[in-house]
N, C-alpha and C positions, 0 to 999 in steps of 0.2 A: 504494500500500500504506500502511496505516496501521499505525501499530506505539506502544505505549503503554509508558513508561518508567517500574515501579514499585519500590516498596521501601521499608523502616524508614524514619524521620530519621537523620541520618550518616552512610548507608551508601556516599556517593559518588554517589548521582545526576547530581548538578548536574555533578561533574567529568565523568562520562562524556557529559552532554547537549551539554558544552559542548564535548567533546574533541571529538566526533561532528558537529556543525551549526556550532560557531564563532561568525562573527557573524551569522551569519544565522539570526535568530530570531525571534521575538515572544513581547512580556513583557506581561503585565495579567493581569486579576483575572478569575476564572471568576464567570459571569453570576449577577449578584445574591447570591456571595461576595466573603468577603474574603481567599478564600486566592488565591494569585499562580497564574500561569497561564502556561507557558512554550510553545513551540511550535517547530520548527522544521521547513525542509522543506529534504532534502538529496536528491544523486543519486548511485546505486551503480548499477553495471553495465544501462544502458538501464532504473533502475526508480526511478521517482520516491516517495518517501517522504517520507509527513509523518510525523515524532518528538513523540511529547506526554508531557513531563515531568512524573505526575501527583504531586500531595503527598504528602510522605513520609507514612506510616501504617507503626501497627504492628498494626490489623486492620483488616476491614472491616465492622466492625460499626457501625450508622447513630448515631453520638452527637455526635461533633465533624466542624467542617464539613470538614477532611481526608477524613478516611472516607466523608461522604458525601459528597462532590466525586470522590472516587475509584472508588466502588461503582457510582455514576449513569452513569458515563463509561463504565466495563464494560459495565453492564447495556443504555446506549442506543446508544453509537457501536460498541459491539462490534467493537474491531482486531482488526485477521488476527492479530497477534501480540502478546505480551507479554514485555516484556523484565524478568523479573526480580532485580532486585540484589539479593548476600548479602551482608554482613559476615561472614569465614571465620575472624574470632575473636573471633566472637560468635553462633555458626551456628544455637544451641539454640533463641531467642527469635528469629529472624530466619524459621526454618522454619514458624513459628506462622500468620506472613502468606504463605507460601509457599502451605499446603495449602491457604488460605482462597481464593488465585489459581486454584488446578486446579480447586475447586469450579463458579467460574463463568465460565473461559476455557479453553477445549479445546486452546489453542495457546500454547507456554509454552518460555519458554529460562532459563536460570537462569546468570547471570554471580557465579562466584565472585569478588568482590573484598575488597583489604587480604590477601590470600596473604601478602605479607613480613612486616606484623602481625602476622600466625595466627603465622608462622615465627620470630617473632622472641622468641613468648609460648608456645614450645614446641608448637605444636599442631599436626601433619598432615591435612590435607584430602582424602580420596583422591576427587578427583571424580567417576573412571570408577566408584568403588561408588555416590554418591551419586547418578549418572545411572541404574543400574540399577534401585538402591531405590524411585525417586520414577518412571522411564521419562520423562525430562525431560532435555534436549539440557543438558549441563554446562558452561560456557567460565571457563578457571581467567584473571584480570585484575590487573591493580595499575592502577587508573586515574589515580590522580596523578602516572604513570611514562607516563600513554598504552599502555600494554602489556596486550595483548588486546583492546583497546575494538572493532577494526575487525573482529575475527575474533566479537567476543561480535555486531556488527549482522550480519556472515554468515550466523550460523547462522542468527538472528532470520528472516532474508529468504528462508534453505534452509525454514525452518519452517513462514512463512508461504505458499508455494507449494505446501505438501503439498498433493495431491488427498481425502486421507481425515482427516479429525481422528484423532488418537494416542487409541488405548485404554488408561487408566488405574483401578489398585487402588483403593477408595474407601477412606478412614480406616476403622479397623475401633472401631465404637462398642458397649457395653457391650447384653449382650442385651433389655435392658429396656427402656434407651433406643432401639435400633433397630430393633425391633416397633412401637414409637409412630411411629418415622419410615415406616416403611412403610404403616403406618395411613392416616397422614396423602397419601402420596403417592397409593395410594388413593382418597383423595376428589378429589385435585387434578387427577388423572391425563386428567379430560376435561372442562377447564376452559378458558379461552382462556388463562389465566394459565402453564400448563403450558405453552404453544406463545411465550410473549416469554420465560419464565426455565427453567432448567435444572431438571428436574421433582425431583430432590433438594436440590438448594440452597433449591429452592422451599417444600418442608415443613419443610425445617430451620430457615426464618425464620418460617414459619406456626406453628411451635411457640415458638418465641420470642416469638410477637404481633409483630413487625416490621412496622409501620404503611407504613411507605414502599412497600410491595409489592404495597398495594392501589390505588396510583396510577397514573390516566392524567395523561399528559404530551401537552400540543403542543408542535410546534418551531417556532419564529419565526425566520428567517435574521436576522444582524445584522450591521450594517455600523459597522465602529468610528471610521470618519471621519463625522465631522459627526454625530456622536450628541447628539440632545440630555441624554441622560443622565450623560453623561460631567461628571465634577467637573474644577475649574480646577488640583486640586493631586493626581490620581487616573488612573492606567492604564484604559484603553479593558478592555472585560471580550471574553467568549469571543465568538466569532462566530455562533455559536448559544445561541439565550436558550428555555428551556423555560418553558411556562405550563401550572399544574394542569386541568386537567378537569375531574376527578371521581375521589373517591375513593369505594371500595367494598371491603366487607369479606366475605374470603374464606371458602368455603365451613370447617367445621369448628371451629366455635363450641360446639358441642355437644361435639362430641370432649376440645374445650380445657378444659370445664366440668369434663369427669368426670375427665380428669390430674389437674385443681387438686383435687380432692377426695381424687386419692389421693396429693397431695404433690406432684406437678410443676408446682411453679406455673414463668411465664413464668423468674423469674429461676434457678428448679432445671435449665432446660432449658439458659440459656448457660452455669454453670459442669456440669454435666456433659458438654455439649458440650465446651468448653475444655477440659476437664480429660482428656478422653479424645483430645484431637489434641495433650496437650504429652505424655502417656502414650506413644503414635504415636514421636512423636519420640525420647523418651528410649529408648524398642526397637529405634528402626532405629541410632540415632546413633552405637553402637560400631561399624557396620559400615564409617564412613567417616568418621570421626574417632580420632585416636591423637594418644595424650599420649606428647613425647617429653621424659621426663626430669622434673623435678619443675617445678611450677609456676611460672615467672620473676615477678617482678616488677619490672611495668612502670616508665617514664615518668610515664607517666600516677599510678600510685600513690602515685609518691613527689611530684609535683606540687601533687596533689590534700593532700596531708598539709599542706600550706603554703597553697595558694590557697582553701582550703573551711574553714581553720581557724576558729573563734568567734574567736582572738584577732588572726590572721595577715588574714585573707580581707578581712577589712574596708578595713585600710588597703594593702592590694595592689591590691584593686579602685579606690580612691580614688587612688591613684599612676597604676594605667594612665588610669585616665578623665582625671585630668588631663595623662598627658603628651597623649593625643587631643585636649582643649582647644588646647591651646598649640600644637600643629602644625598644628589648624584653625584659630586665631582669631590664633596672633601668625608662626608659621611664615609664614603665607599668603599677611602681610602685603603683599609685594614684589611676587608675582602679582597681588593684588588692584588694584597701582596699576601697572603694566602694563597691565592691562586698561582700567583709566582712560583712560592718557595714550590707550593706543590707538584708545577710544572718542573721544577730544576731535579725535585728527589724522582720524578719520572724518568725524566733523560740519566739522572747519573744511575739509579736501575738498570733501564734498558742497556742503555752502552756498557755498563759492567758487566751483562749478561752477555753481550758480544764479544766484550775482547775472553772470556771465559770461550768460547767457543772460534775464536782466533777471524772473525770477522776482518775483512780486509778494514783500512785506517779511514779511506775516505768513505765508506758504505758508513761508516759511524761519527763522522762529520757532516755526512747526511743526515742525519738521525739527529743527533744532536745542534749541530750549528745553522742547518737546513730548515729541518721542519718542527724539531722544538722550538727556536727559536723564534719560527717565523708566527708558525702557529699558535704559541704560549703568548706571545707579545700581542695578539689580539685578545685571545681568553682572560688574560687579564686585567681587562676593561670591563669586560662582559657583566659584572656586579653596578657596574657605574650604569647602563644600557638597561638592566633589568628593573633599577632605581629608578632610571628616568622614565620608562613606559608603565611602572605598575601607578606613579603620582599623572602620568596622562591620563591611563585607565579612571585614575579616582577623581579628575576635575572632569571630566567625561561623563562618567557615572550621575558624580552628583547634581548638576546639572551648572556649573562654573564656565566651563568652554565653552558654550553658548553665549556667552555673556562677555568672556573675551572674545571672542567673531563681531559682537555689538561694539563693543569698543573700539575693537580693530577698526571696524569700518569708517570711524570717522576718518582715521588717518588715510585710509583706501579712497576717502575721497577727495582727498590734499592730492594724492597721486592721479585725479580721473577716475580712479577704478572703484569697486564698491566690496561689500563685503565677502561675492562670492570670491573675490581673489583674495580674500585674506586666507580662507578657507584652504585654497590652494598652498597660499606661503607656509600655513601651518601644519600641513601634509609633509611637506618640502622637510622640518625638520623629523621628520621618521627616514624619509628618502625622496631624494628629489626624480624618481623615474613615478613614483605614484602620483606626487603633487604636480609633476608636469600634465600628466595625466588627468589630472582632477579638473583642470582648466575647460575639458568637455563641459563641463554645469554654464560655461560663461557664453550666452547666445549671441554677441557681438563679437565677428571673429576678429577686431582688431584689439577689444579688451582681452582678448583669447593669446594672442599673439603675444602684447605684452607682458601680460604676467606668466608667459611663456618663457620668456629669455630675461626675465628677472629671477625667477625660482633657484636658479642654479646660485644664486648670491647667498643663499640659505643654506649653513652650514648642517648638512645630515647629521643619521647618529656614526657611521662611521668616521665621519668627520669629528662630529663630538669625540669622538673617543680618541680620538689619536691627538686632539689638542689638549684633552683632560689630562692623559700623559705627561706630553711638554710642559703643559702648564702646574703639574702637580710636581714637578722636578725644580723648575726655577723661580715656582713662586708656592711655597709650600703654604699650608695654613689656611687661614680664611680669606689670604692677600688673594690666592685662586679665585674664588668667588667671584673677587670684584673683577678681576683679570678676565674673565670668563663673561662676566655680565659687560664687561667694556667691548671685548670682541663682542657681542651679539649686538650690542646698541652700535656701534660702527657697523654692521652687517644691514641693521633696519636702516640706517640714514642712508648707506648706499644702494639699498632696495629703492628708498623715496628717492631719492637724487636719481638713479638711472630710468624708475618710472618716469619720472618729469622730462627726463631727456628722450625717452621713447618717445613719449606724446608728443613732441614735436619732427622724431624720425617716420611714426605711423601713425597716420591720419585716421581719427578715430570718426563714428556716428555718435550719435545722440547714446548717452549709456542707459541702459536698464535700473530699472530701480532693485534694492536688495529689502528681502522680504524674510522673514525668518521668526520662528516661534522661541522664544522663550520657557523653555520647561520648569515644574517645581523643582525647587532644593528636595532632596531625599539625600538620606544614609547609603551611598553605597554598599551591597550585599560585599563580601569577603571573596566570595569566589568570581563574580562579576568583575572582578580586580584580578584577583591571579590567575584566570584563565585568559585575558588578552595580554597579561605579562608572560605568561608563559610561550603562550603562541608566538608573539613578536620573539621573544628572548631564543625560542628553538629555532626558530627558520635562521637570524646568526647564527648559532650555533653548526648550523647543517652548513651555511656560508663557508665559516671559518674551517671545517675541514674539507673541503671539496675546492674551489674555486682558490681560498689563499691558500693553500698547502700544494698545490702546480706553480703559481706564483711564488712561491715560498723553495719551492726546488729552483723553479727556471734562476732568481736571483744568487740562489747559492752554487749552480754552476756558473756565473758570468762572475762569479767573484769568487772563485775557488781556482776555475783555471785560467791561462796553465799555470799548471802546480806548481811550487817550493819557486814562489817571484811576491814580492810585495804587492800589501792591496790594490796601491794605485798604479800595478803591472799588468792585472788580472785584465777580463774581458771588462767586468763594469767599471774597473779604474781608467780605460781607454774610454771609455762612451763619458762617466763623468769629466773626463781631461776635455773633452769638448764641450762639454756643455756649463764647466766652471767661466767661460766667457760672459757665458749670460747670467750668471747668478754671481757675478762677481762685484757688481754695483750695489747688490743687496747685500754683499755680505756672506754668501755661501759658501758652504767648501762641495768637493763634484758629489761626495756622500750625498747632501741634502739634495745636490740637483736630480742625482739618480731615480730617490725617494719618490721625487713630485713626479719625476717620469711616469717613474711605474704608479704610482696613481691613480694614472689615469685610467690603467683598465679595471680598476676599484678602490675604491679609497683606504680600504680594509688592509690594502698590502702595504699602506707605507710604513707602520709600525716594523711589521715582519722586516721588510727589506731595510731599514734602517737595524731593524736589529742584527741583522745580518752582517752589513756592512764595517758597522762600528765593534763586528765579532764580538756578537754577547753571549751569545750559546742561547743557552736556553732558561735566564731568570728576566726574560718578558720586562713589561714596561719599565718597571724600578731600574735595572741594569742599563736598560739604552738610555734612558734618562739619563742617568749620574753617567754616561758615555760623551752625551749630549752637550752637560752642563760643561765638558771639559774644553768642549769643541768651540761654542760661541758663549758672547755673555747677555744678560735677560734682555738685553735690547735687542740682540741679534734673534734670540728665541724670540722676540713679540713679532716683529718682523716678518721671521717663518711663520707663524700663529694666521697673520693678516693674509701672506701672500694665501698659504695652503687653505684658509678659507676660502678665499674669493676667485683663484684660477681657474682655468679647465675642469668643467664636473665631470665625473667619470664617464667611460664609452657609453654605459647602458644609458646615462642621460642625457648623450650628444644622440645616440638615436633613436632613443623617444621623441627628442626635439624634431628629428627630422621626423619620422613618423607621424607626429601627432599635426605642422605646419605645414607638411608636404612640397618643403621649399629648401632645397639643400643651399641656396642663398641667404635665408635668415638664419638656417644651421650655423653654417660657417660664419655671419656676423656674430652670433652669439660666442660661440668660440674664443672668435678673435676678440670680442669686448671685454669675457671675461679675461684671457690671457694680460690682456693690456692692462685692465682697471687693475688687477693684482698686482703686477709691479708697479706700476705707477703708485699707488696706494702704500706697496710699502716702503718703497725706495724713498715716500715722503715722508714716510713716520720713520725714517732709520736717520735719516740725515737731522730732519728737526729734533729729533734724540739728540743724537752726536752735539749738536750745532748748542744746545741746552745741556750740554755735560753728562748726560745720561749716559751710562755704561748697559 
């Protein structure tokens, strides 16, 4: 049985997918999107279920890729069952995406959840009316209590076994507009298109012009091991990849012509449509809903009066983000070097178990200098990385990062751009191949563009972590912190500075407005937190041994051979002797320039290869650091800090850029802007250093 998990943003999804399936799931990206892709498959009484968590939406109308990641998935995998979540205090706007489910799913349960919420903010739910009203199986829940969740997949599963699909009331639409719908169904009525969509749902986007509807689709099975598709820093996508066919437009062109001439154009069709299904709602809505007593005011209200202020919001958002700093970058600290020492008593392990069995020398220079090295010098970050996504998960959960997106956007609109491009920026620090990606939500493709080739300015977590390194070596203590929070605020002002400069390289339209709901503050559940820390934290992990541990060899032969010659004899001491020209105004020795090289085919490897280089063996960031500190001094560190944020972003997100632009012209501008603005940038802070006495 297959059963599809939908509803609003905030409404508790995630908590009921999670409470329901556990760890047993699978996380990546739906094929050739960038929205996340959950899946699980559980067992209830002799009946094997696979759960598919689709993304939150508040319609399904085809605009952002939610929706149509959502709509696609109805329309083609068609589950026996849908499981749809309410928010019960917030039931008016929730019901919107409710009718818009009976439309095109003939099998439907409807889990009332946040009950104590509603209860708390005055408001009674009476389910058994709202089952009548709608004729839709009602299961009242508090999912972040676990209470209802097992009873809300019962029904789902009683539902999905009917032998008859349920017969449902259609919205009742205004008489003028539903003469035209029936017109329309009409012509559709003996088409092939009637027989894959629901013959009403069918006219109702045929009057809207809904282009997606005249598409054929093939399916490609896909297998997420060993894809050659799959990025070094990127979730495996859906298991099924759809490819277009052929598009063809639907009979009643003619029809469409003569509405528009008497005032119905396309977009007269979605708001009387809309307008007459929140109509709908507001008619049935006394029958199962009751105000008891006068309006409360929330939590949340009084919250919000502080955390949203112009004067307040600002420096609250800047206190939380840095206590998150300081818990990921100096908290860490003590995990990070645990994880050292424990990498060092592995390698002196293993390689004593070799020379015990007479291993040849360089096979255990491999081993140790190679891929201990390379690969320990990443895993010991890994505690900093785990820190910083379990404090995303819990501003996420609670409902905080929504709130920073609202803040954000003012400054998005100092740049021209609006909040959905904050959204993107703030993608960008998990990895900049997703938040490139994210930019799809932005329907102006010249706002699309520019927050396109600004995203890379946005220091990732691999990036984070190989700075949290350098910067826990030469600036130890809580000096980090500020160090850290100084790089980011230089990273935001150069995001505003090169938007601004965009907007006058790319000629923009008129911008969209940003629209976005605000959720209640709630207690993050425990597991709601540690299973997307986990998730994130495992797929680096799977990273660091696969992708950097090849990179992690390739540098340890270009700097091994040929054998018994000094470092800067070896293959990468020839490739840095040329490339010290160019990192010589900054300040570089060929080591550091090698590092940024390799870089670029993942950020992840510059640790490894610097530990490599600077022959640390195998005790990870601690050792390359105090390697480091030998090499330059804390000016010349911040320097490297500045360049290695803001140069070249790694391969997978030079072509994403092209992929996603389709312009190997603005590819390669981006490139070159960020190459440039990086040394420029630090070749200006190393000299104003020096030129101020700063060592």
């Amino acid at each position: 049985m297959k059963i599809a998990l939908m509803g609003n943003p905030n409404v508790g999804k995630s908590t009921v997918f999670n409470a329901l399936t556990g760890s047993n799931q699978q996380v990546g990206n739906w094929a050739g999107k960038t929205v996340e892709r959950k899946s699980g498959v559980i067992q209830r009484a002799n009946e094997q279920i696979e759960l598919i968590d689709l993304p939150g939406t508040y319609s399904l109308t085809a605009y952002s890729q939610e929706e149509i990641v959502t709509r696609e998935y109805i329309l083609r995998e068609k589950p026996d069952v849908v499981m749809a979540l309410v928010d019960a205090s917030n039931i008016e706007r929730n019901l919107y995406l409710v009718l818009q489910i009976l439309e095109l799913a003939p099998r439907v349960v409807i889990g009332l959840n946040m009950m104590d919420l509603a209860d708390s903010a005055g408001i009674k739910i009476l389910s058994n009316k709202l089952a009548q009203v709608l004729n839709v199986p009602v299961v009242e829940i508090i999912a972040a209590k676990e209470q209802g969740v097992e009873e809300f997949l019962s029904e789902a599963i009683r539902v999905g076994k009917l032998k008859k699909d349920p017969v449902r009331d259609e919205v009742p639409y205004p008489e003028e507009l539903e003469r035209r719908i029936q017109a329309m169904e009409h012509l559709l009525a003996d088409t092939i298109w009637a027989t894959k969509y629901p013959l009403r749902w069918l006219a109702i986007k045929r009057l809207e012009r809904d282009s997606e509807i005249g598409q054929t689709w093939r399916s490609i099975p896909q297998t997420s091991k060993g894809s050659k598709n799959n990025d070094s820093c990127c979730d495996s996508g859906d298991s099924i990849k759809y490819v277009l066919q052929d598009t063809d437009t639907l009979p009643g062109e003619d029809l469409l012509q003569a509405y528009e001439v008497e005032g119905w154009s396309k977009d007269q069709f979605e708001m009387t449509i809309a307008d007459a299904k929140y109509q709908y709602i507001s008619k049935i809505l006394p029958e199962f809903k009751i105000h008891e007593g006068p309006i409360k005011r929330t939590w949340t209200d009084r919250l919000d009066e502080w955390i949203l202020s112009p004067l307040w919001g600002y420096p609250i958002m800047l206190i939380i983000l840095s206590v998150v700093f300081w818990f990921s970058f100096v908290a860490s600290a003590p995990l990070g070097g645990a994880v050292s020492d424990g990498m060092a008593w592995a390698a002196d392990m293993i390689v004593g178990l070799m020379q015990k069995v007479q291993i040849p020398v360089a096979i255990q220079s491999l081993v140790r200098d190679g891929i201990f090295a390379g690969v320990g010098a990443v895993l010991a970050f890994v505690p900093q990385i785990a820190i910083f996504f379990a404090f995303f998960s819990l501003m996420q959960d609670s409902g905080y990062l929504a709130r920073a997106a609202f803040l954000g956007d003012r400054f998005m609109q100092l740049m021209g751009l609006h909040g959905k491009s904050f959204f993107s920026l703030v993608s960008g620090f998990g990895c900049n191949v997703p938040g490139i990606m994210a930019t799809r939500t932005l329907e102006d493709p010249k706002d699309r563009l520019i927050t396109m080739l600004i995203n890379p300015l946005i220091p990732c977590v691999p990036r984070l972590g190989v700075m949290s390194a350098v910067v826990a070596a030469f600036f130890p203590g809580s000096m980090g912190a500020v160090i850290m929070i100084s790089l980011l605020s230089l990273s935001m002002i150069l995001v505003m500075f090169s938007a601004i400069l965009l907007r006058r390289v790319v000629k923009q339209r008129e911008r969209s407005a940003f629209v976005m709901e605000l959720p209640l503050y709630h207690i993050p559940t425990l597991r709601n937190i540690l299973l997307p820390t986990w998730q994130k934290t495992y797929s680096f992990l799977r990273r660091a041994w696969t992708f950097i541990l090849v990179a992690s060899i390739v540098v340890w032969v270009l700097s091994s051979y040929p054998q018994g010659v000094p470092m800067d004899e070896t293959w990468a001491g020839k490739m840095g002797g040329w490339l010290a020209v160019i990192g010589q105004p900054l300040g570089f020795d060929w080591r550091i320039m090698v590092a940024i090289v390799f870089g670029f085919t993942a950020k992840e490897t510059t640790l490894s290869t610097l530990g490599i280089l600077y022959g640390v063996a195998a005790d990870a960031s601690q050792s390359i650091a105090q390697a480091m500190t030998g090499a330059m001094t804390p000016l010349g560190a911040y320097t490297f800090l500045v360049v290695y944020m803001l140069y070249i972003p790694c391969l997978a997100s030079v072509v994403t850029t092209y992929k996603e632009s389709h312009s190997i012209g603005w590819t390669s501008f981006g490139v070159a802007y960020n190459l440039l603005l990086s040394f420029i940038v630090g070749w200006l802070i190393l000299h104003i250093g020096m030129f101020l006495g700063i060592q």
